[in-house]
N, C-alpha and C positions, 0 to 999 in steps of 0.2 A: 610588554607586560608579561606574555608569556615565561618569555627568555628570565627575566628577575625571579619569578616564581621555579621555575628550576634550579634555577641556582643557588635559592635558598631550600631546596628541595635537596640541593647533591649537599651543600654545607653540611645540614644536618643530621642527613644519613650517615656523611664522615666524621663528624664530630660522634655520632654516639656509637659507631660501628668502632671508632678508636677507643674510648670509653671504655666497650663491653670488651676489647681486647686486652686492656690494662686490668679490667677489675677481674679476666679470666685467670691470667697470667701472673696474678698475686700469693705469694704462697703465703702460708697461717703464718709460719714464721717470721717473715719480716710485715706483715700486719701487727701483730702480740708487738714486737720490737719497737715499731712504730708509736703504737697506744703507750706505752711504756714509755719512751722517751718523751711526748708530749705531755705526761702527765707528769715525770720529773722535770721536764721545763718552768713546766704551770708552778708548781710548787716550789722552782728558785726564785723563778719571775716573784710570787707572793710575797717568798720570805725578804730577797732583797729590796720590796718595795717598804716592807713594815720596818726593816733596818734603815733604811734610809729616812723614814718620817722618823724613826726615836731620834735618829743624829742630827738631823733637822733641827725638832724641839729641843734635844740635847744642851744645843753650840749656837742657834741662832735664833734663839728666841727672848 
């Protein structure tokens, strides 16, 4: 019992010890770049999806 509680003791230490090493190591620049690109995604994902329902109704309705 003990041995399992360690182990999920050492897991979790590495998982957030990785974590805080990534979100150190993050410069503003490729965060901004990041945000930006996912919010031009969102907004093709969108418009291709309202394009696709007019063509939809368009042609097979």
């Amino acid at each position: 019992m003990i041995h399992h509680i360690q182990d999920s003791n050492t897991r979790t230490n590495t998982f957030v010890g990785t974590v805080l090493t990534i979100f150190v190591n993050i410069q503003l620049e490729d965060l901004i770049q990041t945000i930006i690109l996912a919010a031009v995604g969102a907004i093709v994902s969108f418009l291709v999806s309202i394009a696709l329902k007019v063509f939809k109704n368009k042609f097979f309705h």
